[in-house]
C-alpha positions in Angstrom: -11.4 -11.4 -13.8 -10.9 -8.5 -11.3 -10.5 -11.4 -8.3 -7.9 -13.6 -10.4 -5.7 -11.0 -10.9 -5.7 -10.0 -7.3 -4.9 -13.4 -6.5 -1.9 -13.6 -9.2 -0.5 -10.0 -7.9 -1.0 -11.9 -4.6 1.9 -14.7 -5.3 3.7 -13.1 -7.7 4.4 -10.3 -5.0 4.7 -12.8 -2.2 7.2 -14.9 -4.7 9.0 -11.1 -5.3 9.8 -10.5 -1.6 10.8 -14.0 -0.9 13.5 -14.4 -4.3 14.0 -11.1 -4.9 14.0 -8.7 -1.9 15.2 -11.6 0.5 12.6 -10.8 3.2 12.8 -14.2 5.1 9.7 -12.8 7.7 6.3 -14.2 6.4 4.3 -11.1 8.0 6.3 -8.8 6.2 5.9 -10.7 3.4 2.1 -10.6 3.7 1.8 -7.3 4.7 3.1 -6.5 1.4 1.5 -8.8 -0.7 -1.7 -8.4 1.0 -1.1 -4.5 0.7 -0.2 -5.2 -3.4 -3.2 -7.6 -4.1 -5.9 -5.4 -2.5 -4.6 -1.9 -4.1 -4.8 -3.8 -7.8 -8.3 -4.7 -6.5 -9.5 -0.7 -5.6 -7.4 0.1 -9.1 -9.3 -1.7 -11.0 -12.6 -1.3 -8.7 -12.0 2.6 -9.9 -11.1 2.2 -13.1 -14.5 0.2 -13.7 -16.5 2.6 -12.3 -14.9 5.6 -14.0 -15.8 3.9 -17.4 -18.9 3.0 -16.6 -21.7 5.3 -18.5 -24.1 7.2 -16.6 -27.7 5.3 -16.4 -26.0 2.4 -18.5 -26.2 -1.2 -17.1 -23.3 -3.4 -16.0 -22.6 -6.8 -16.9 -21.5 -8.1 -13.2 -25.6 -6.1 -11.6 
């Protein structure tokens, strides 16, 4: 789940710059997007881990 919505933060910030913002340069645009998709990915990395309990097992081990 964690790695689909990485990859729909991804185009939907990618889509954002281009319609949007009007960036027309595709490294800007991936520096953002890229920059978007992977802090949704540590978020949510964090978030798991905080909620986990202690000596409890995960799912995804």
């Amino acid at each position: 789940m964690q790695e689909i919505l990485t990859a729909v933060t991804y185009l939907v910030v990618w889509l954002g710059c281009e319609k949007v913002l009007g960036i027309e340069s595709g490294l800007t645009k991936l520096l953002i997007s890229l920059g978007a998709a992977v802090g949704v990915y540590v978020l949510i990395a964090v978030k798991e881990r905080r909620g986990r309990k202690p000596g409890g097992s995960s799912e995804g081990e």
